[in-house]
N, C-alpha and C positions, 0 to 999 in steps of 0.2 A: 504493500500500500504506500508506504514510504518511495518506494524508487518509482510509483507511478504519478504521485506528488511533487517529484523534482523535476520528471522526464515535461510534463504538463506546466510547471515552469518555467523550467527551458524555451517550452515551448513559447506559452505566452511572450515571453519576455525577446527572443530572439524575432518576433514578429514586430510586434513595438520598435523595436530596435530598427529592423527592415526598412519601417515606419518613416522614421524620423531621416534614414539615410536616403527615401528616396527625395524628400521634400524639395533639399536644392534645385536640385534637375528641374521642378517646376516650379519652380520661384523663378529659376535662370529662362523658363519658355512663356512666362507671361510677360518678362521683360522683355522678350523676343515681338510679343506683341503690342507695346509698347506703355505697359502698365507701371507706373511707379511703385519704389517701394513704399511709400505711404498708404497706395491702396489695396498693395498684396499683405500688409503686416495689418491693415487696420479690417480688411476684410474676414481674414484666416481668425483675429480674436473675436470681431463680435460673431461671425456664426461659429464660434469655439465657445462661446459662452452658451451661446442659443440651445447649443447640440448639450453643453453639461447638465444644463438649465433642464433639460428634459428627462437626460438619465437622473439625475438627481429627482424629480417629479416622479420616476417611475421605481426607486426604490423606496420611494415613503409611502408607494400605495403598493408594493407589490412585501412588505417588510412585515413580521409575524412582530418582531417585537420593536417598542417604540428604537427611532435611531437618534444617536446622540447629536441634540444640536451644539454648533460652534457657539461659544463666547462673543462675547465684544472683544474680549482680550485675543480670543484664536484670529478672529475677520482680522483685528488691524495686525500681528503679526504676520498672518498668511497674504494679505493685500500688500504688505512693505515686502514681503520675501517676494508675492510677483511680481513687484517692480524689475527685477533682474530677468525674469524669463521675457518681459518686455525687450528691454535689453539687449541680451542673446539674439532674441528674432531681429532687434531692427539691425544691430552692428552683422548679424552672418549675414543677412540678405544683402548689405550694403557691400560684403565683402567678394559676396559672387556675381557683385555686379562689375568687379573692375581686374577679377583673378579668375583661374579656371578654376572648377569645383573642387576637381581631385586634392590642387592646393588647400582651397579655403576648407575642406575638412578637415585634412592634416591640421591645420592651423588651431582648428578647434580643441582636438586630441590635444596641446599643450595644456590641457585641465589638469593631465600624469603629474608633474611636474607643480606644477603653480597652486596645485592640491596640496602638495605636500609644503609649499613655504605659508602658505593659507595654516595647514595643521601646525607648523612646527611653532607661528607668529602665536597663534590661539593658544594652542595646549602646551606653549612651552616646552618641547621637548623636540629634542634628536630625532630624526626618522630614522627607520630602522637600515641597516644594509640594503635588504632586500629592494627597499623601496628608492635607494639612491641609487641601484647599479639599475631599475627600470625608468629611473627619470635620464638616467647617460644615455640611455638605449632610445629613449624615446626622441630624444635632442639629437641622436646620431641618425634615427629612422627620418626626421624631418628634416634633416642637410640635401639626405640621398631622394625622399619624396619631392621637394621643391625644386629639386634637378639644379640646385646653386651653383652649381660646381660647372655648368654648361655655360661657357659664356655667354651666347645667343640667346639665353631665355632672360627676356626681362619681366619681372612684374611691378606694375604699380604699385607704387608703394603707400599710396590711399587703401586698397586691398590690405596689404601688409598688417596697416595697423588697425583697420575694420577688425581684421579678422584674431588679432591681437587681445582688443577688447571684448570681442565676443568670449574666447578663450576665458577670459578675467572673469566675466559676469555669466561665466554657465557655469562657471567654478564655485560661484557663491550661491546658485540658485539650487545646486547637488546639496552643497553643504545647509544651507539652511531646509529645503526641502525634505529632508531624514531628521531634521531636529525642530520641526515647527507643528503643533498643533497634533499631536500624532494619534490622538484619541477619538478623534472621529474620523469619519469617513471618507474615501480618497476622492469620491467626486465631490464631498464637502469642500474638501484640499483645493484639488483643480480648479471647483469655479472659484475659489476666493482669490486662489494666485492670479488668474486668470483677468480676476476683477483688478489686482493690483496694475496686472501688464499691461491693463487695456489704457490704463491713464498714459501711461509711457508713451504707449504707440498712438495714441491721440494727438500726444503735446510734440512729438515728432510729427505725423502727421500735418498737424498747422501752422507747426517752423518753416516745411518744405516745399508742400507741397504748393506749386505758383500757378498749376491751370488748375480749370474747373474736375472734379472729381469725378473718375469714369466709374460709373456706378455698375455699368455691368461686368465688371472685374467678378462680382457678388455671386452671380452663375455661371460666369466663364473658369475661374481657377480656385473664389471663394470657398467654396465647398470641399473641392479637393486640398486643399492646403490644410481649411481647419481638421479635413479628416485624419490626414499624415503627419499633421503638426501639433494637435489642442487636443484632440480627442483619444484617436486609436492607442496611440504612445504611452499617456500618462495612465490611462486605464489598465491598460494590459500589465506595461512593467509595475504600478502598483499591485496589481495581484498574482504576477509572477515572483517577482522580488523575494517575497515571504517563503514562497514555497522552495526557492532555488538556494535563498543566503546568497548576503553581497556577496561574496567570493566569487562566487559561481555565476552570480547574475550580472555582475562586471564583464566577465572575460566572454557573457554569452553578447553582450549588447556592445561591444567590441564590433559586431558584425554589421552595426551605423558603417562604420568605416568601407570594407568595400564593396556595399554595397550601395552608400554613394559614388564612390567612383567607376563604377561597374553601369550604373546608371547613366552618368554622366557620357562615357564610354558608348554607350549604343544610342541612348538618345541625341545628344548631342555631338556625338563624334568628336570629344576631345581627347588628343593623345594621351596615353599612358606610355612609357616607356619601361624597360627591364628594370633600370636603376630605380625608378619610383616606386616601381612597383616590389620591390627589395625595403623600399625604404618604409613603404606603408607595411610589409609583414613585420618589420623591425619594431613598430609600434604596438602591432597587433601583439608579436610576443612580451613587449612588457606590461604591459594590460595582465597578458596571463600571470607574468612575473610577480606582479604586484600585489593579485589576488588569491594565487594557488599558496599552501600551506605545505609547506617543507619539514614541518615537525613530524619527527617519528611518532605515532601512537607507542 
């Protein structure tokens, strides 16, 4: 029963995961049609709200016993934590807008690393070996991913640092996400973060956006985005999570990775090459590095 509870973990979780890696790819084809990032990030939250808004509606009449409502104190802590998932959305989107995918995923992956100066800053302590020789590996997987070493490729360095700060602020939206509010419900969770991001991507939104707002973004890519982005993801990996343990459900949602660039790859025909593609398994195995358990029983 146990191993059919992990395998169903697995499961979930490396779906979610899928989720989340194909999202770019259509973020990068509504730009194609000449959609802003204002009204792919502002679309993708309010029908990501609309859509929780509903699951939420549907476990409180389908629920045998009463479900725990959120606090005042839960909403404003879960609203400030999705202030960063706003974040994340608006800086990755900004970042594939001026780099190719396969990059700006990599770029994201520096959460390995920037996790651990985030943990060492907080909890004041050393990280352990384990976790230093997967943040080398992860810095060496991202030399060889970004194809630096080729003189010919140049990237924007607007990208560069989009994708930079997206890395910063998916770093804090993991971390507070495992430690905010954790006694109720996970689409409790979602629409309140969700409620928090949607301020961000509004106030971004009105900073930028200079034409009139195409509204039918809302059923050309809307839908598809909150499905892969707000909805499918948060749901699944919250009820995979539990059944798999971080360990295991890190190095399973690992699979965001190439399965963006994999994406990217057939839809849009952008090159991968050997070295890159050396360079993404490099990070892929410190993922594993970081989360698998070396202790003897």
């Amino acid at each position: 029963m146990l191993k059919n509870n992990t395998l169903k973990g697995v499961f979930l979780v490396a779906i979610g995961a899928a989720s989340y890696g194909m999202l770019a790819t259509f973020v990068k084809m509504a730009y194609g049609e000449g959609y802003t990032t204002a009204e792919v990030t502002i679309s993708q939250f309010i029908l990501g709200i609309i859509g929780i808004l509903i699951i939420n509606a549907f476990q409180k009449a389908k629920a045998e016993n009463e479900i725990v409502k959120a606090t005042s104190k839960n909403i404003f802590q879960l609203m400030l934590a999705g202030t960063s998932t706003g974040l994340t959305s608006v800086f990755y989107y900004m970042t594939v807008k001026y780099i190719p995918i396969s990059i700006a995923i990599v770029l994201l992956m520096q959460t390995v690393w920037i996790g651990l100066l985030l943990e060492m800053f907080l909890e004041k302590r050393i990280p352990s070996k384990q976790k230093i020789v997967a943040a080398l590996i992860v810095l060496a997987g991202t030399l060889l991913a970004t194809n630096i070493f080729k003189n010919e490729i140049q990237l924007d360095w607007k990208g560069l640092v989009f994708g930079f700060l997206a890395a910063c602020s998916f770093t804090t939206t993991m971390f507070t996400a495992n430690r905010v509010a954790l006694g109720i419900s996970s689409a409790q969770r979602s629409l309140y973060m969700l409620l928090g991001g949607v301020v961000i991507v509004f106030t971004f939104g009105i900073a930028t956006q200079n034409t009139a707002f195409n509204f039918t973004i809302f059923l050309k890519w809307g839908i598809i985005l909150s499905l892969f982005g707000t909805i499918i993801p948060p749901i699944l990996m919250n009820a995979g999570f539990p059944l798999t343990g971080i360990g295991l459900g890190s190095i399973v949602s690992a699979l965001e990775l190439p399965v963006s660039v994999l994406m990217a790859y057939f839809l849009l025909h952008e090159k991968v090459d050997l070295v890159q593609w050396i360079g993404i398994l490099l990070i892929i195995l410190a993922i594993i590095i970081m989360n698998i358990n070396f202790r003897k029983k």
